[in-house]
C-alpha distance (Angstrom), angle and dihedral (degrees) to the residues before:
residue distance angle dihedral
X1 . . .
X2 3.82 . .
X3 3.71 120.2 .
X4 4.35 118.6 -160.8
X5 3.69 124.5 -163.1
X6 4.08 133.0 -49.1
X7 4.03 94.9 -62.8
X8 4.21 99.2 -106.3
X9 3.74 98.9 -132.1
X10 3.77 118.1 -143.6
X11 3.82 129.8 -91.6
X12 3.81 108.3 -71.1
X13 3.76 105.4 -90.1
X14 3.83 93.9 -149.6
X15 3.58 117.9 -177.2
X16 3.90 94.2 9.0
X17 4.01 88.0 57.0
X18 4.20 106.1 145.6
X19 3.11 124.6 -116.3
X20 3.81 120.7 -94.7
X21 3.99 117.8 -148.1
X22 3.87 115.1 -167.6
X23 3.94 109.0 -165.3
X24 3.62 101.7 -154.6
X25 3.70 130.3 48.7
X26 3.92 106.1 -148.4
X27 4.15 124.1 115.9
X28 3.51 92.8 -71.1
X29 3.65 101.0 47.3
X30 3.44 98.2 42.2
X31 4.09 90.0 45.6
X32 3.99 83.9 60.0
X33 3.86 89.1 44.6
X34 4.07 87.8 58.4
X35 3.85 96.1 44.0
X36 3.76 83.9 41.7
X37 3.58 94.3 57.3
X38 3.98 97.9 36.7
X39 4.21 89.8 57.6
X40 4.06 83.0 53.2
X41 3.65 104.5 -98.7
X42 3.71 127.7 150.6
X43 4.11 106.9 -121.5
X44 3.18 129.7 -157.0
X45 4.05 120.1 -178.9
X46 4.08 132.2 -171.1
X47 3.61 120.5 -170.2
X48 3.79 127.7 -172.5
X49 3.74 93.0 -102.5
X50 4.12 125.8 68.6
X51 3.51 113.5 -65.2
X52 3.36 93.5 -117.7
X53 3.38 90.6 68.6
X54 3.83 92.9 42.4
X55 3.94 83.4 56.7
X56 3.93 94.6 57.1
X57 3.89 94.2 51.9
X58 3.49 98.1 39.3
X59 3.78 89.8 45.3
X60 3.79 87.6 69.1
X61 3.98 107.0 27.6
X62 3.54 97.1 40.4
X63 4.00 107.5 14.3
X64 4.04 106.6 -168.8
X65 3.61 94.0 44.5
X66 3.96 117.4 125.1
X67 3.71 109.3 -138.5
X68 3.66 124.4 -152.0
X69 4.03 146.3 136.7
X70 4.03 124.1 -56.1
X71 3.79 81.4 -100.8
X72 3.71 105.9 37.2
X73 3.98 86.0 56.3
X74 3.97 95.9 42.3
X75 4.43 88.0 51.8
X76 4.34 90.1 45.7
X77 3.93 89.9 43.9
X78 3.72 126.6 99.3
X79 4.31 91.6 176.6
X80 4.00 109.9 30.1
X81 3.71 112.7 -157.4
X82 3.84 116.2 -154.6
X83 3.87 104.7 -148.8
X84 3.14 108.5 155.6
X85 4.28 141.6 101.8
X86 4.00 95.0 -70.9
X87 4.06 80.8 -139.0
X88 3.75 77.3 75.7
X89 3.68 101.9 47.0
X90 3.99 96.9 89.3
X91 3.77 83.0 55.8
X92 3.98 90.9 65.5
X93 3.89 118.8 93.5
X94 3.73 92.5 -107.4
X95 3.72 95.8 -167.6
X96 3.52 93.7 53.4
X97 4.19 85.6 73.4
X98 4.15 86.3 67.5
X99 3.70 108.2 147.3
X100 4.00 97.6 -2.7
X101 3.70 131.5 122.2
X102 3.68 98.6 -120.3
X103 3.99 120.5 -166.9
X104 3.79 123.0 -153.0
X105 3.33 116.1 -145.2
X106 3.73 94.2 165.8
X107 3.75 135.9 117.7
X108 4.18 135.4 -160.5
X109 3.87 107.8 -127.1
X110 3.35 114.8 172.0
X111 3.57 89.4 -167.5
X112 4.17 90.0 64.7
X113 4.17 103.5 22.6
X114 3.68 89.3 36.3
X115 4.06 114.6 -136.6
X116 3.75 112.0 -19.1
X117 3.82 111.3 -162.3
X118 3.75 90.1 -167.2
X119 4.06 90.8 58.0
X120 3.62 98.6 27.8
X121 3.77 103.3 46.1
X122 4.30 90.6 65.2
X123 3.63 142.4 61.4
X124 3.82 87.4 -136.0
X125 3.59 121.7 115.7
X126 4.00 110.7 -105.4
X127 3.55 87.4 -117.6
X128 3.67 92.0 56.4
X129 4.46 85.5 57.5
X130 3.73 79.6 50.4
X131 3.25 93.1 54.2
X132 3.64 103.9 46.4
X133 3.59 92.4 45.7
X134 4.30 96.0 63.0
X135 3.78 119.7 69.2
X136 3.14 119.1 -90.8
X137 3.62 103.3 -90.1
X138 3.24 104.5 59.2
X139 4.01 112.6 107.3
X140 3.91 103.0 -137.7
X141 4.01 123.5 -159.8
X142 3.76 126.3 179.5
X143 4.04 114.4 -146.7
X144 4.08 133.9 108.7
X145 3.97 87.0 55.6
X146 3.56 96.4 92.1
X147 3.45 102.4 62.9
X148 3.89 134.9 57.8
X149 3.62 129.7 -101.6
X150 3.85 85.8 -109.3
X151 3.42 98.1 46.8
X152 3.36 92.3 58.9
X153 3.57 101.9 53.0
X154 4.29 89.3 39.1
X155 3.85 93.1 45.1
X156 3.79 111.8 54.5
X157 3.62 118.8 109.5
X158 3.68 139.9 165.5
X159 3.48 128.1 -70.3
X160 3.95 109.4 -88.7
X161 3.94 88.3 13.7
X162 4.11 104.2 150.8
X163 4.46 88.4 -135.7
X164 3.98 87.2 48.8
X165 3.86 109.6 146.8
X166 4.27 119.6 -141.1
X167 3.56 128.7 -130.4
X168 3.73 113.5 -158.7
X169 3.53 122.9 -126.7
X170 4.14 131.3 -148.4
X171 3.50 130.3 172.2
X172 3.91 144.5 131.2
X173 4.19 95.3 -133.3
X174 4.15 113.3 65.3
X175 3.91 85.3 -159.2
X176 3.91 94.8 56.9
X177 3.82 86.1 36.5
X178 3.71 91.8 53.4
X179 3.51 93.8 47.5
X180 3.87 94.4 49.9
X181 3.78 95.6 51.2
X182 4.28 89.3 52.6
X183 3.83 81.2 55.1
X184 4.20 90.9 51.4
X185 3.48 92.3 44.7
X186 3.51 104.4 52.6
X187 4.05 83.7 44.3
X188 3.96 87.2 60.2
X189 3.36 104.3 -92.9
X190 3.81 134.1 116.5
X191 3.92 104.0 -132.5
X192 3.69 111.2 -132.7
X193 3.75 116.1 -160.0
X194 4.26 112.2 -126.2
X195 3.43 104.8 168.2
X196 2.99 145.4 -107.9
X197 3.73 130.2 -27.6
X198 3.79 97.9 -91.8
X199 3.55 84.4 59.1
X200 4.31 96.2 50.8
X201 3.67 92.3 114.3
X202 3.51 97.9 88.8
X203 4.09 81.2 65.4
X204 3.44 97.0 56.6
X205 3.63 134.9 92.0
X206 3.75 116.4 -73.8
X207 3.65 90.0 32.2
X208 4.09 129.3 124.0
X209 3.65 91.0 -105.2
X210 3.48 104.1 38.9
X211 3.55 119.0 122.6
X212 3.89 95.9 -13.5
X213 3.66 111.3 110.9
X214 4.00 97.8 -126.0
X215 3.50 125.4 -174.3
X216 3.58 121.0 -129.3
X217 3.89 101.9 -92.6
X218 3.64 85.1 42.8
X219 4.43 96.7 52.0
X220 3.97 86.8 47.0
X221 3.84 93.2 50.8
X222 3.71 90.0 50.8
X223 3.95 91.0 40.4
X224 3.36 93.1 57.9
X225 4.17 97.1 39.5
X226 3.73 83.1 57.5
X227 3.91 102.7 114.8
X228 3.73 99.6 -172.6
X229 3.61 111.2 112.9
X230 3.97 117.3 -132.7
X231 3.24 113.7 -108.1
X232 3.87 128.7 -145.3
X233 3.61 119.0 -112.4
């Protein structure tokens, strides 16, 4: 794999920031929700339950928040963040993500989904499943997986901040990628390109970076120590 510079994210938008839907209210979509929300972002959130119900949780762990369907979130959303169990990701309306940039923030773990035959019968990434799964439209990039719910709440720092955490970045379209890493950086992060999706494995669990709160300089060094070859879809 090769890795490039720190992704330079795109002037903030202010006012005319999208709209971020997060399908699936656990820790880690809800910790996105609440960085989300704090870098001026208009959030919408769909759990599996009623949205009512959504509502009262969010109401007090994430207050600002618009709760609504699976659907009602996708069609308001600009960015759609898949948080949830990926046992659960068949279970989405798939078409519904037509034409979005979708981020997947998801991770197979045996341990929690239990053995998935899709994800563990394949030397393809998980986000390359993903992938193949959506229509064709949809813009998929792989990044917020890597890290834990707490580390992304404890992490985030400001833009140019020396102790400034990386979130690595992989995706097939440069558009959707660009517009995911303006989205990390204005969360705190310092987006740190890792290819594209063929290459997604040095996200997942197990990997060098996983779960360990690297700093930019640190995430490329692994990146590019990665000896895997990417694999075609």
């Amino acid at each position: 794999m090769t890795t490039e510079p720190i992704l330079e994210p795109e002037p903030d938008p202010g006012t005319d920031s999208p709209v971020v839907g997060i399908i699936g209210a656990g820790k880690s979509g809800t910790a996105i929700a609440r960085l989300a929300l704090a870098a001026g972002y208009p959030v919408r959130i769909a759990a599996s339950g009623p949205a009512e119900e959504t509502a009262l949780m969010t109401d007090i762990i994430a207050p600002g928040v618009v709760a609504g369907t699976v659907v009602e979130v996708i069609d308001g959303a600009d960015i759609v963040i898949l948080a949830v169990p990926l046992r659960r990701f068949p279970e989405l309306p798939l078409q519904q993500l037509e034409q979005h940039v979708v981020v997947d923030a998801m991770n197979y773990w045996p341990p929690i989904d239990g053995i998935l035959p899709t994800y563990d019968n394949t030397d393809q990434p998980s986000s390359v499943v993903v992938r193949n799964a959506l229509p064709g439209t949809v813009r998929l990039v792989k990044t917020f997986n890597h890290l834990g719910y707490h580390q992304l709440e404890d992490l985030p720092r400001p833009h140019g901040a020396a102790d400034r955490a990386a979130l690595a970045i992989s995706g097939d379209d440069p558009d959707a990628v660009a517009v995911v890493a303006d989205l990390v950086d204005r969360l705190g992060f310092d987006p740190c390109p890792a290819g594209d999706l063929a290459g997604s494995h040095a996200l997942q669990p197990d990997s060098a970076i996983f779960g360990t709160g690297l700093d930019a300089t640190g995430m490329q060094r692994h990146l590019a120590e990665d000896q895997q070859p990417n694999r075609a879809a």
